[in-house]
BADOGU-352073 format. One line per field, with one value per atom (N, C-alpha, C, O, CB): residue number from 1; residue in three letters; atom name; x, y, z. Coordinates in Angstrom, 2 decimals. Glycine has a CB too. Layout:
N
k: [NUM,...]
r: [ALA,...]
a: [CA,...]
c1: [X,...]
c2: [Y,...]
c3: [Z,...]
This chain:
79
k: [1,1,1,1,1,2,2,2,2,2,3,3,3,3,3,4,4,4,4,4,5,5,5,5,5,6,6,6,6,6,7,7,7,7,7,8,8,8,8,8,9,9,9,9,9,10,10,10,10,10,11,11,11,11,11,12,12,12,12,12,13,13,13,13,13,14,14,14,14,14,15,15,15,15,15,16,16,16,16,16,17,17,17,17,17,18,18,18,18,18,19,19,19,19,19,20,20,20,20,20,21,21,21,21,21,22,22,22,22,22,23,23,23,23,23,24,24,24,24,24,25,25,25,25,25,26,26,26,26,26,27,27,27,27,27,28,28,28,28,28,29,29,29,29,29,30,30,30,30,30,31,31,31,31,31,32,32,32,32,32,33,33,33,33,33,34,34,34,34,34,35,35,35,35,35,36,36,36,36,36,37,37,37,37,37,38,38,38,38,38,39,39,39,39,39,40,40,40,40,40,41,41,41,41,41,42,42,42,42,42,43,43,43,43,43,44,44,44,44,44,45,45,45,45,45,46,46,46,46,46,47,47,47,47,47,48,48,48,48,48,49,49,49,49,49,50,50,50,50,50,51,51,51,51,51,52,52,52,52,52,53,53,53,53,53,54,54,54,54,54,55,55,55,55,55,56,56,56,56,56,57,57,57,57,57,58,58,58,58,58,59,59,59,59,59,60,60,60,60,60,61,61,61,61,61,62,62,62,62,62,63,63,63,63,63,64,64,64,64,64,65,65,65,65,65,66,66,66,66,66,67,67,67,67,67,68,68,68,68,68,69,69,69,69,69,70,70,70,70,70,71,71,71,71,71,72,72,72,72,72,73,73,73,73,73,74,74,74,74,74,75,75,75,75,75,76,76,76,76,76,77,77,77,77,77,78,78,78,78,78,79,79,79,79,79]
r: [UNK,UNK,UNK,UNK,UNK,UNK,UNK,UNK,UNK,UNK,UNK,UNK,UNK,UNK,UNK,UNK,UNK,UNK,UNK,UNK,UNK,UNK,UNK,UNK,UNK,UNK,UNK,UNK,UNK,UNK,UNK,UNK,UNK,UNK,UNK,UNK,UNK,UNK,UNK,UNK,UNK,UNK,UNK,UNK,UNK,UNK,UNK,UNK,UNK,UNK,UNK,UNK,UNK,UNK,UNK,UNK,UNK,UNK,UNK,UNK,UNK,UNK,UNK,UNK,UNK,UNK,UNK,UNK,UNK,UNK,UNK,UNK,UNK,UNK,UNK,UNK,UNK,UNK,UNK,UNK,UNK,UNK,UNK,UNK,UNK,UNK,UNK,UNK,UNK,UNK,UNK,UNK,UNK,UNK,UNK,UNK,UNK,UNK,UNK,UNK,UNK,UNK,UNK,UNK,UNK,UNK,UNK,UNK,UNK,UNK,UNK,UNK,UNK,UNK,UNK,UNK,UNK,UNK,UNK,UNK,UNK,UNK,UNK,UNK,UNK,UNK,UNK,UNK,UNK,UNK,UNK,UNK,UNK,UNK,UNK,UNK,UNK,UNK,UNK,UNK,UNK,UNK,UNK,UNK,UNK,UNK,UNK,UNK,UNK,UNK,UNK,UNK,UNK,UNK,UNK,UNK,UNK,UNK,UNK,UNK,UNK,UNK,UNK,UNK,UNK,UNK,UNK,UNK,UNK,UNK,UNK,UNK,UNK,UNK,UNK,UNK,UNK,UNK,UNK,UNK,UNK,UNK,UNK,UNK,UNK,UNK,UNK,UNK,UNK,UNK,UNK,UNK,UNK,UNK,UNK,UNK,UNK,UNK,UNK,UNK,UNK,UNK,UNK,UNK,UNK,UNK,UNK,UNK,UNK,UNK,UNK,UNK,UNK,UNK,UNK,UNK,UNK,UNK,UNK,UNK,UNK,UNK,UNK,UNK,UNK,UNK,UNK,UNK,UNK,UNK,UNK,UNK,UNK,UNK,UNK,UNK,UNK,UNK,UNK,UNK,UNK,UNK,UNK,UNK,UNK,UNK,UNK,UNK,UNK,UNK,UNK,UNK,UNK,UNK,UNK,UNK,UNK,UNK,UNK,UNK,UNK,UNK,UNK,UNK,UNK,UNK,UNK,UNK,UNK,UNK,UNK,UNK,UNK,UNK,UNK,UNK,UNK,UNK,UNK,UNK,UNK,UNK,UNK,UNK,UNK,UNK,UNK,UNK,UNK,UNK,UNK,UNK,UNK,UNK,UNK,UNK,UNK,UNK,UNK,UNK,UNK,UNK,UNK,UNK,UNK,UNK,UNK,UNK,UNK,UNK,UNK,UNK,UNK,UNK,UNK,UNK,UNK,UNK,UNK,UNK,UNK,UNK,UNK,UNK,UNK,UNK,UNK,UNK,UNK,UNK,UNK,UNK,UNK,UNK,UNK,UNK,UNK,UNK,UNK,UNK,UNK,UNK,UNK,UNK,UNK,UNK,UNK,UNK,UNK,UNK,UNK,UNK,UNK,UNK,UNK,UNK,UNK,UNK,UNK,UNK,UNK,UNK,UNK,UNK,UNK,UNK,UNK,UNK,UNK,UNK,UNK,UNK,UNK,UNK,UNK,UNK,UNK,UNK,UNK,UNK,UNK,UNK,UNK,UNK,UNK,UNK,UNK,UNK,UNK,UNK,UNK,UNK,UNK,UNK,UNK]
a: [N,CA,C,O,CB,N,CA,C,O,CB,N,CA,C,O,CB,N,CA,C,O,CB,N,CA,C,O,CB,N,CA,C,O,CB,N,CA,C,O,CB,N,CA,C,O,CB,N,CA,C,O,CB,N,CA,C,O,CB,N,CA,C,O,CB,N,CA,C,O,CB,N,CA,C,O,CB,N,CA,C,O,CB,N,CA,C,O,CB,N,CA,C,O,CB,N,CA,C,O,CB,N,CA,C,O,CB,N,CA,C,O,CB,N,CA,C,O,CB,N,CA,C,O,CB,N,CA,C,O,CB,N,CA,C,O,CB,N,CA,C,O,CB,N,CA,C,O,CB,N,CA,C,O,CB,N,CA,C,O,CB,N,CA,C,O,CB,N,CA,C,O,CB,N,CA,C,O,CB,N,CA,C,O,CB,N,CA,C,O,CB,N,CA,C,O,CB,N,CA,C,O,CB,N,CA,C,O,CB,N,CA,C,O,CB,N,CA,C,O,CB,N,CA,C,O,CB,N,CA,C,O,CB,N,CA,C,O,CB,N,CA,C,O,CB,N,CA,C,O,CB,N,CA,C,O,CB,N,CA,C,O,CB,N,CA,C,O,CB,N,CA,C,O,CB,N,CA,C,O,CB,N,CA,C,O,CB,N,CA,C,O,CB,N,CA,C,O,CB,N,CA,C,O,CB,N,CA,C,O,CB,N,CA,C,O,CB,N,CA,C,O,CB,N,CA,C,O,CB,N,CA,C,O,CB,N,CA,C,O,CB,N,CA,C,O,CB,N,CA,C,O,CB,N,CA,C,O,CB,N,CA,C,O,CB,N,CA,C,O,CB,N,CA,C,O,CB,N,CA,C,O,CB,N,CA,C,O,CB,N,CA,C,O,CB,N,CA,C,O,CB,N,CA,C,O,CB,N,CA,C,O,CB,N,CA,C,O,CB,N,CA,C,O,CB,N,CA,C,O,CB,N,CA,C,O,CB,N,CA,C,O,CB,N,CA,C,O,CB,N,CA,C,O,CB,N,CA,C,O,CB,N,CA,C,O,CB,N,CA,C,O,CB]
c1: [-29.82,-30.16,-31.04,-32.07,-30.88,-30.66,-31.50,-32.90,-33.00,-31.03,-34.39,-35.48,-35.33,-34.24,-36.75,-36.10,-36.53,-36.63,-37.51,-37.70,-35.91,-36.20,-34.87,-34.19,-37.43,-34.18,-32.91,-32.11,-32.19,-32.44,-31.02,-29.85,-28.93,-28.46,-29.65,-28.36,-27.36,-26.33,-26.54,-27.60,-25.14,-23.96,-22.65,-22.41,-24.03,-21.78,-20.45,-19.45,-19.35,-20.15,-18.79,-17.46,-16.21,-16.22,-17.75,-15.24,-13.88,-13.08,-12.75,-12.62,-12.99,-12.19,-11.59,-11.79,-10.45,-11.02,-9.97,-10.36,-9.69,-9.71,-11.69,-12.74,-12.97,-13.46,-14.00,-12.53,-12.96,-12.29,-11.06,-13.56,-12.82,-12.14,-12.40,-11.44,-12.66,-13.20,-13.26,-13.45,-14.22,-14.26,-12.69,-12.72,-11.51,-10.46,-13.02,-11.44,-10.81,-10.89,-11.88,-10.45,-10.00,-10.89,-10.89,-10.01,-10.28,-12.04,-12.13,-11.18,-11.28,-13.59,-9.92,-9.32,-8.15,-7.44,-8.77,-8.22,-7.35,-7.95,-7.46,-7.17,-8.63,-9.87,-10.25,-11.45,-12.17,-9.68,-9.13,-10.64,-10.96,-8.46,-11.25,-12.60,-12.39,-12.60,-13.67,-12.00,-11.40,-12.35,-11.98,-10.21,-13.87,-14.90,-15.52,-16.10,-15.88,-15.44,-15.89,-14.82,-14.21,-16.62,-14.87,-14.33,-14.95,-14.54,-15.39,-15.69,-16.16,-17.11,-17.50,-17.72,-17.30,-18.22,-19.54,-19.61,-17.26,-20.38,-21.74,-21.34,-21.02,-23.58,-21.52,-20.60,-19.99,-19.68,-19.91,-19.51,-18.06,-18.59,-19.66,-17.08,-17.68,-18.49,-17.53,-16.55,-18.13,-18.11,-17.70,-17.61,-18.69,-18.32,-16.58,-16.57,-17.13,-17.36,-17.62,-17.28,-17.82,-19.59,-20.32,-16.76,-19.89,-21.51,-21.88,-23.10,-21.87,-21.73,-22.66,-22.08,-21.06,-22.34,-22.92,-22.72,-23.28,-24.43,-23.54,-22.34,-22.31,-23.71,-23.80,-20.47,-24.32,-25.38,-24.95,-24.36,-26.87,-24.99,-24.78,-24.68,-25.38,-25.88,-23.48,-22.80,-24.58,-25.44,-20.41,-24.31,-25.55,-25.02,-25.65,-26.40,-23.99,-23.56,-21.75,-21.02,-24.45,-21.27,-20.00,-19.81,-20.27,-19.40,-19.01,-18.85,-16.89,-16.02,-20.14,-16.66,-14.96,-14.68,-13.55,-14.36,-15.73,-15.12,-15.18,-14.89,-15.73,-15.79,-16.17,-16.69,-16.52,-17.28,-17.58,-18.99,-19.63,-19.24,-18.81,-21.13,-22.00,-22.65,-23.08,-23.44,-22.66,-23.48,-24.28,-24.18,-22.40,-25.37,-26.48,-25.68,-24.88,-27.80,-25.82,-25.83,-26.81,-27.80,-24.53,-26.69,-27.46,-26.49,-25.51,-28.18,-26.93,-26.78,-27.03,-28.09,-27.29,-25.99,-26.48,-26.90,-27.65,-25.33,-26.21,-26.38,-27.84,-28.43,-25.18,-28.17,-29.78,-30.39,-31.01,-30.23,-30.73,-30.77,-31.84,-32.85,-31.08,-31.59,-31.98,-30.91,-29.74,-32.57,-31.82,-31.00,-30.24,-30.72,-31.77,-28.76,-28.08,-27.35,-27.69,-27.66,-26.72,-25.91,-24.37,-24.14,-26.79,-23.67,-21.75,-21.55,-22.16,-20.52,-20.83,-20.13,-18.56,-18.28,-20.31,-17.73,-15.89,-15.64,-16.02,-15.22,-14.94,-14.44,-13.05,-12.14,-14.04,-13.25,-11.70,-10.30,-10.36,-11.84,-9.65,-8.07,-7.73,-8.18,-6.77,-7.34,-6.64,-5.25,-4.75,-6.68,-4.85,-3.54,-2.82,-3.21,-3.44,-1.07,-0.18,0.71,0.95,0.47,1.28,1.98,1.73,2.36,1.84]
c2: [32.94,31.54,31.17,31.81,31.23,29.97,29.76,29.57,29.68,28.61,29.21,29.24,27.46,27.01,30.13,26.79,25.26,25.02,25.69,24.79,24.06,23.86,24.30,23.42,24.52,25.72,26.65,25.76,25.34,28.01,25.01,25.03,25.82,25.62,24.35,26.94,27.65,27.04,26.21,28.43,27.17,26.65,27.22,27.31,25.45,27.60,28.25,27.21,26.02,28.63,27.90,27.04,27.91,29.04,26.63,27.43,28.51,28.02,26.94,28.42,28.93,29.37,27.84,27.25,31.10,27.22,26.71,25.26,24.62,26.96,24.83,23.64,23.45,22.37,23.72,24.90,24.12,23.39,23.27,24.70,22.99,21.54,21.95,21.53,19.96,22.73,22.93,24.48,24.97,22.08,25.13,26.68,27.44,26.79,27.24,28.69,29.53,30.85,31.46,29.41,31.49,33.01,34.05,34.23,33.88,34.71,35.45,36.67,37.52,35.97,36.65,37.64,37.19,37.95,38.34,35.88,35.28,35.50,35.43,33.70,35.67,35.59,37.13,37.28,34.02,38.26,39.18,40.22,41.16,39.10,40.03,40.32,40.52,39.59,39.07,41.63,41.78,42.26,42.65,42.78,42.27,42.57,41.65,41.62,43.44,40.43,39.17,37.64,36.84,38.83,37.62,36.02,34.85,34.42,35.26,34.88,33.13,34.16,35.31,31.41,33.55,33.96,32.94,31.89,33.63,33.49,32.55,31.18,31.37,33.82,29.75,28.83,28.45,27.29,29.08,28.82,28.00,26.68,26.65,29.08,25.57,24.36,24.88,25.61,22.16,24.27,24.63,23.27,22.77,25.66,22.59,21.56,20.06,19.01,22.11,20.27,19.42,19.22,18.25,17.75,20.33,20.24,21.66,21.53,19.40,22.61,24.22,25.07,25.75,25.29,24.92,25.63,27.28,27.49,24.80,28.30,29.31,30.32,30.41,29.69,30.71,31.14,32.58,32.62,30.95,33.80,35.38,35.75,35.36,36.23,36.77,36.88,38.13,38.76,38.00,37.91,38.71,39.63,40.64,37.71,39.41,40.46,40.53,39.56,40.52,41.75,41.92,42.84,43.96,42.28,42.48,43.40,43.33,42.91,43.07,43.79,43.70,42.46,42.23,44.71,41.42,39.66,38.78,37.62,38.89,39.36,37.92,38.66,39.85,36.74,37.53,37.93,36.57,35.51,38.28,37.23,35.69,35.71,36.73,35.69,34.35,34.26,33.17,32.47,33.61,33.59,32.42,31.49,31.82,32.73,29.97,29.36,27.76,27.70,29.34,26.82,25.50,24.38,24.03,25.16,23.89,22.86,21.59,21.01,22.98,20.98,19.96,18.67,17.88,19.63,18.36,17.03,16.50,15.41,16.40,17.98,18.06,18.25,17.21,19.17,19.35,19.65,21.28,21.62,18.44,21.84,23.04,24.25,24.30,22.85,25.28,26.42,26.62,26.11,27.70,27.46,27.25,28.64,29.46,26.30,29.05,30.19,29.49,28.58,31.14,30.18,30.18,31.43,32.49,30.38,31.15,32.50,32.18,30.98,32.43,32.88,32.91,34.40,35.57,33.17,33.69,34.46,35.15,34.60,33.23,36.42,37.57,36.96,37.49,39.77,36.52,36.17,37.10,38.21,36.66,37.14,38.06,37.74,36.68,37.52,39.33,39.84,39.65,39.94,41.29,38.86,38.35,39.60,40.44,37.15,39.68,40.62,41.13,42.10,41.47]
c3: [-191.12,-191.03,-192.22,-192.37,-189.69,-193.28,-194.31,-193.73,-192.51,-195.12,-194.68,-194.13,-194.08,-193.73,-194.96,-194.34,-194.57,-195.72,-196.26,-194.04,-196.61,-197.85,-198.19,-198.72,-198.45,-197.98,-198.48,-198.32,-197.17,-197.74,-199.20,-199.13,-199.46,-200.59,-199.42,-198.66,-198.37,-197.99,-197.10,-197.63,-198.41,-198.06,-198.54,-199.75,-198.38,-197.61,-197.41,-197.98,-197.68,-195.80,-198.81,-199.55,-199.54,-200.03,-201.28,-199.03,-199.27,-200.64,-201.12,-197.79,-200.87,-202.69,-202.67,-203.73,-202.86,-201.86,-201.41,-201.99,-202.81,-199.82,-201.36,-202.00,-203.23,-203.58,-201.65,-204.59,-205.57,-206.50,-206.46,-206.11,-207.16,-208.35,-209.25,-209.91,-208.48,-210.22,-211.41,-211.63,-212.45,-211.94,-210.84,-210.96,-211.44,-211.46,-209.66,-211.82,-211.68,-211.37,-211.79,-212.30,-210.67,-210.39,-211.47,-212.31,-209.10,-211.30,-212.64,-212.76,-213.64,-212.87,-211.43,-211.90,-213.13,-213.78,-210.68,-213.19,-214.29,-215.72,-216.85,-214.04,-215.46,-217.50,-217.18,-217.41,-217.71,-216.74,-217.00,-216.42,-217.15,-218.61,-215.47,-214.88,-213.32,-212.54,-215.19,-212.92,-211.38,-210.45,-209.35,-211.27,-210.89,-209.68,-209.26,-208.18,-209.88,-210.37,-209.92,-209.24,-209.96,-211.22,-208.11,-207.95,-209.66,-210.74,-205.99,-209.12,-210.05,-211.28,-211.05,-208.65,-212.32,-213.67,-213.53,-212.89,-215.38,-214.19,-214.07,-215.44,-216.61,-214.57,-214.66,-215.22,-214.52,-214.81,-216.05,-213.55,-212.91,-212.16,-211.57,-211.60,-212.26,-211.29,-209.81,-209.92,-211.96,-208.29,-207.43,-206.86,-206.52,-206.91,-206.69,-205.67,-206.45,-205.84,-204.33,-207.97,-209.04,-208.46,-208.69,-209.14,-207.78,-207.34,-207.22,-207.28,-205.80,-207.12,-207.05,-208.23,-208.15,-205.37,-209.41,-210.58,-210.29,-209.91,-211.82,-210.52,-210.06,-211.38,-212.61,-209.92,-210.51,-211.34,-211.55,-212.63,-210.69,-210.95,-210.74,-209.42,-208.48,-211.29,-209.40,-207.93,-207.42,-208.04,-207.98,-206.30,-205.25,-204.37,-204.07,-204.21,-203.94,-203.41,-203.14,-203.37,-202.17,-202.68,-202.52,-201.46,-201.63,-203.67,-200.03,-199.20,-198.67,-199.43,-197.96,-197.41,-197.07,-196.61,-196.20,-195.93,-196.61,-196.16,-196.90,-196.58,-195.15,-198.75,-199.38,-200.45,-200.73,-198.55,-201.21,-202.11,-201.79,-201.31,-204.07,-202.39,-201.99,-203.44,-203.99,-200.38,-204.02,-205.69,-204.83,-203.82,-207.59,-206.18,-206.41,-206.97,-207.85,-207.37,-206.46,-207.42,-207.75,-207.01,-207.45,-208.50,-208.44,-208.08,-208.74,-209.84,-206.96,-206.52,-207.18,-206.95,-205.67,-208.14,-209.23,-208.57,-209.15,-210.32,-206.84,-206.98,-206.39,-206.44,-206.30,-205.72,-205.05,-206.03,-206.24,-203.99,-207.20,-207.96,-207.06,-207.67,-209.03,-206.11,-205.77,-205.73,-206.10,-204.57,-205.11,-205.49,-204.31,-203.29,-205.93,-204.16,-203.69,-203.35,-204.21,-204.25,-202.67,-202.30,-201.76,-200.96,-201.01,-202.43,-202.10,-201.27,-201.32,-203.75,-200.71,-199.86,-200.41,-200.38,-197.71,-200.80,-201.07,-200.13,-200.15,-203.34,-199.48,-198.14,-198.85,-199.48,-196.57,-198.54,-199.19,-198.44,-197.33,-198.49,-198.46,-197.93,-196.52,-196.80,-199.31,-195.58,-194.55,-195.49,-195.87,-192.57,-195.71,-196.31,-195.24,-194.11,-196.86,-195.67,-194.92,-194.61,-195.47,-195.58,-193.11,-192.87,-191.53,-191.11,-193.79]
């Protein structure tokens, strides 16, 4: 649960508008690069962590102008 003040907020890959994933620009441990806009509002700062459902980056929240956390949720493989 964020504290007071935290804006934390969950975005699926799916939401963004000015992204691409970094397995395209040839970088396959990272989803997003530090730079990416998310949703034309959460500029991706450095990923924080990586586990079997996702990764979570820091990033800045431009339109609040605070700091911010993304979650990109890993796909359930079809089949």
């Amino acid at each position: 649960m964020p504290s007071p003040g935290d804006s934390s907020t969950a975005i699926r890959s799916s939401d963004e508008t000015a992204a691409k994933p970094a397995e395209s620009r040839g970088d396959p441990t990272v989803r997003f690069t530090p730079g990416t806009l998310l949703a034309g509002r959460y500029r991706i700062v450095s990923p924080l962590g990586k586990g079997g459902m996702g990764e979570v980056y820091r990033a800045d929240d431009i339109r609040l102008g605070q700091r911010s956390s993304v979650c990109s949720l890993t796909p359930k493989p079809r089949g």
